[in-house]
SERO-4910 file (N, C-alpha, C, O; in steps of 0.05 Angstrom, whole numbers):
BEGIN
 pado doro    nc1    nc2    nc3   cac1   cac2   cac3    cc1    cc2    cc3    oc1    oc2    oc3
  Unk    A     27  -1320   1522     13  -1303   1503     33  -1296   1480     57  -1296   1487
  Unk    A     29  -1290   1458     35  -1288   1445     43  -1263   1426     22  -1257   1415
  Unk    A     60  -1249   1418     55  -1216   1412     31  -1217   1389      9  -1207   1393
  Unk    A     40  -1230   1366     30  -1230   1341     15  -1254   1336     26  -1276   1337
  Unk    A     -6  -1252   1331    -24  -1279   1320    -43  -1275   1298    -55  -1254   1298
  Unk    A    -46  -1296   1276    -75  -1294   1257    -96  -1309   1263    -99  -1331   1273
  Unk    A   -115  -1286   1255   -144  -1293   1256   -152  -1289   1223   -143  -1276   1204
  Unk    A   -175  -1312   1228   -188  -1304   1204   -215  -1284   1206   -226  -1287   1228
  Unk    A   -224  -1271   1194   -247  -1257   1188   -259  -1253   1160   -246  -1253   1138
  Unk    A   -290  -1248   1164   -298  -1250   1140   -305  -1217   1134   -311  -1200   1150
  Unk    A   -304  -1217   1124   -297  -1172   1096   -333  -1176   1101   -347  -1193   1091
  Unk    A   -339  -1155   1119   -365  -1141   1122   -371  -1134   1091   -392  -1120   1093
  Unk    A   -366  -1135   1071   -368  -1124   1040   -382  -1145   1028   -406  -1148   1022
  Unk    A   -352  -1162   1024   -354  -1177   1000   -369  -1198   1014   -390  -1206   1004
  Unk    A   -358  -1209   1040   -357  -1236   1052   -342  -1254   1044   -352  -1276   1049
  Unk    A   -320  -1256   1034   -297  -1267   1037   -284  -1269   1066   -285  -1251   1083
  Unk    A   -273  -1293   1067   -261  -1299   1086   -226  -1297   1087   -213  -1315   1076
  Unk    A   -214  -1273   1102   -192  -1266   1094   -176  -1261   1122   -187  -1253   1143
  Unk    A   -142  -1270   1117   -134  -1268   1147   -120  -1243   1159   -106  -1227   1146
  Unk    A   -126  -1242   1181   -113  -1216   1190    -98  -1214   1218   -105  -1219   1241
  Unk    A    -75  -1203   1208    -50  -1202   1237    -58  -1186   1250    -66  -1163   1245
  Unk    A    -55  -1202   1279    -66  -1177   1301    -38  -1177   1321    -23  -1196   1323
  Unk    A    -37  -1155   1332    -17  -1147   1353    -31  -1150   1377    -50  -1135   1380
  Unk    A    -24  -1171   1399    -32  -1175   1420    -28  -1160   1443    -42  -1158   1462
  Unk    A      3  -1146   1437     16  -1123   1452      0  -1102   1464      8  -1091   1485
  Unk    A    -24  -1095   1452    -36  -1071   1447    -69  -1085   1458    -85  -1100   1446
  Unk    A    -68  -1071   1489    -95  -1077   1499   -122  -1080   1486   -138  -1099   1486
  Unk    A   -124  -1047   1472   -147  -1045   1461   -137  -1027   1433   -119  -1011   1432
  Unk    A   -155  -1035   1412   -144  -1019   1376   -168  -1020   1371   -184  -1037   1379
  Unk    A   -172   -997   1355   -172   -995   1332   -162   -987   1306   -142   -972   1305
  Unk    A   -174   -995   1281   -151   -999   1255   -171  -1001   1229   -194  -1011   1230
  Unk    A   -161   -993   1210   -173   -992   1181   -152  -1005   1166   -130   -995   1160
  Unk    A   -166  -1042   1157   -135  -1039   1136   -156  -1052   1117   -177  -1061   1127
  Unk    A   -153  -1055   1089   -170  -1057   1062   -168  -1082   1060   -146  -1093   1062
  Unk    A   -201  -1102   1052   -201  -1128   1056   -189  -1136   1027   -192  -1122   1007
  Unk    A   -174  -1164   1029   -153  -1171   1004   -170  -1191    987   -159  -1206    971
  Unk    A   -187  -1190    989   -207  -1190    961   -222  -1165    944   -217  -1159    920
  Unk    A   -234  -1156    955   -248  -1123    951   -237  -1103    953   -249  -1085    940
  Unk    A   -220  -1096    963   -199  -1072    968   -220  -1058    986   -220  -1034    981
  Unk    A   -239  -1065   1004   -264  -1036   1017   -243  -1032   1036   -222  -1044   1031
  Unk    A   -245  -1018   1059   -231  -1000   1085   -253  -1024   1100   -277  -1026   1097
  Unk    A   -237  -1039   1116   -250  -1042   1142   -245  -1043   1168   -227  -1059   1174
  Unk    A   -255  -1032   1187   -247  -1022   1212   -252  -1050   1228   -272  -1064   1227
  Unk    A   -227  -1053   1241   -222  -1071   1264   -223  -1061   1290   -210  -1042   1299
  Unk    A   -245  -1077   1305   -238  -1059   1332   -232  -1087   1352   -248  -1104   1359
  Unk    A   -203  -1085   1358   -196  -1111   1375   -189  -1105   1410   -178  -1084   1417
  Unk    A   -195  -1121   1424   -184  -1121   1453   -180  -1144   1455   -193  -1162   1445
  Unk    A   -149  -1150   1476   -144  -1174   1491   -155  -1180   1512   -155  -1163   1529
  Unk    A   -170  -1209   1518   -179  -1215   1540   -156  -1222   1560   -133  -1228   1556
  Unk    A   -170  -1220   1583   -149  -1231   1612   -139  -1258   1600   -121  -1263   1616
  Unk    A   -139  -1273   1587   -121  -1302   1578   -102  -1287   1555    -80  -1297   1549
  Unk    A   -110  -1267   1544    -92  -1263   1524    -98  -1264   1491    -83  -1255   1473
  Unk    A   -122  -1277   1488   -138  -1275   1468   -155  -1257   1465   -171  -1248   1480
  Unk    A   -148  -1249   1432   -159  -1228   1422   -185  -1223   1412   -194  -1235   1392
  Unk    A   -198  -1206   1425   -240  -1203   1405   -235  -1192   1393   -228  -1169   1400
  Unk    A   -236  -1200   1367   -243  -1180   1345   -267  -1174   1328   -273  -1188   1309
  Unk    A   -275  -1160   1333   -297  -1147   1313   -300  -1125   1293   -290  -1103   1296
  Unk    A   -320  -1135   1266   -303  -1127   1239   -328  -1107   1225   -352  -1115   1225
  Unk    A   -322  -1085   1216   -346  -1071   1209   -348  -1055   1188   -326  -1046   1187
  Unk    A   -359  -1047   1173   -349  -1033   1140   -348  -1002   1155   -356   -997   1178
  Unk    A   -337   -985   1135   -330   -964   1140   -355   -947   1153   -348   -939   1175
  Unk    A   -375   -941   1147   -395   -937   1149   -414   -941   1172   -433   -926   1178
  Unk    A   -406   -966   1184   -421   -976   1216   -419   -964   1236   -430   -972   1256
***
């Protein structure tokens, strides 16, 4: 496993497709960081699975 890995996701906003570092260290997060097309706030809510891969799911401020 790996500490640090990118994923891509697409900005609940704009819909741009933009990449984002996740910390694998960290069982379960959540996080607000501003999508790098649109500047909106969007909340990441990630957990590592038993292999070590990360779900991430992506939601505008608002959801």
């Amino acid at each position: 496993m790996q500490a640090i890995t990118t994923l891509t996701v697409r900005c609940p906003y704009c819909g741009e497709i933009i990449e984002a570092v996740i910390d694998c260290s960290v069982a379960q997060q959540e996080y607000i960081e501003d999508c790098e097309v649109c500047c909106r706030p969007i909340v990441f809510k990630v957990s590592i699975n038993e292999s070590g891969e990360p779900d991430v799911a992506v939601f505008s401020e608002n959801d």
